[in-house]
N, C-alpha and C positions, 0 to 999 in steps of 0.2 A: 504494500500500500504506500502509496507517497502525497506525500502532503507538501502543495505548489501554492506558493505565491507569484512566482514570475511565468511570465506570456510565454518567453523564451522555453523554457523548462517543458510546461504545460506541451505546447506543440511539440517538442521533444518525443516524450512520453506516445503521445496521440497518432505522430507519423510515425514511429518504430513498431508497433504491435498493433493486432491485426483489427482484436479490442479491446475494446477500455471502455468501462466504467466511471462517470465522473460524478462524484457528492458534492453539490455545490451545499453549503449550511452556514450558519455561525452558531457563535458559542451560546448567546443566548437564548437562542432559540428550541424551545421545548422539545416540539416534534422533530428537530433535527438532530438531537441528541436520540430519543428512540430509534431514528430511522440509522441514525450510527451503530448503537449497538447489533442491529440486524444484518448491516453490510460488514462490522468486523466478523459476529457470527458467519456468516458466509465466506468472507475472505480466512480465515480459518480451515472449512472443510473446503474452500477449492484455493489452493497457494497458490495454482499459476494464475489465476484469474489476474487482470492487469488493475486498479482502483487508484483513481486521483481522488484525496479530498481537497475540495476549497474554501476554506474558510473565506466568507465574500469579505469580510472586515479588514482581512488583511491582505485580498486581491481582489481591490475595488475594480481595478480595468478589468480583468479575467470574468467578472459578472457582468458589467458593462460588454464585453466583448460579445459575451454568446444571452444577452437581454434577461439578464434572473430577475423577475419581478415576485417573485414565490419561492420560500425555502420549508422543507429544502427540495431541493431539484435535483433530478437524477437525471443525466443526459448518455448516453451512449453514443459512439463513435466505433466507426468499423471501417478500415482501410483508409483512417484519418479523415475519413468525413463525418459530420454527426448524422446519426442515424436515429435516435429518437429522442423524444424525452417525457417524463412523468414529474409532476409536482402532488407535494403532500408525504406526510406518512405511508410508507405499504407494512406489511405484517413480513414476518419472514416468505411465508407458502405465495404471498402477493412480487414480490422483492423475486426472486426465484422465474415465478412463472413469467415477468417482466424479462428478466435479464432471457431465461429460455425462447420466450415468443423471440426475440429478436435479434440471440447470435447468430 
């Protein structure tokens, strides 16, 4: 899991692997702490899985860049393009079947 503040980085990560997973949250925010412990739970039973978190507070362009108006936001990316996105809390079994619909 890697946790990006810079643009540079971020695209890094995004073009080198096939996908990726992006957590956009911040700290205060309620449902982005539950919707964390679900994506660490998962990033656990699957280690290659690829995960950017973005705290938006500390990468204010990075949420500017891809329009976060909702956290937390789950964006996905596949061959370095964004391939989808979901905002709000999911459950683990929700989180899962998101990430499944769309590798």
């Amino acid at each position: 899991m890697f946790h990006i503040t810079e643009k540079s980085e971020f695209d890094a990560v995004i073009k080198s692997n096939d996908f990726v997973i992006v957590d956009f949250w911040a700290t205060w925010c309620g449902p982005c702490r539950m919707l964390g412990s679900v994506i660490e739970e998962y990033a656990t039973e699957n280690p290659d899985a690829v995960i950017i978190k973005v705290d938006v507070d500390a990468a204010r362009d990075l949420a500017s860049t891809y329009d976060i108006q909702s956290l937390p936001t789950v964006m996905l990316f596949k061959n370095g393009n964004e391939l989808t996105s979901k905002v709000g809390f999911m459950s683990k079994t929700a989180f899962q079947q998101f990430i499944s619909e769309n590798q």
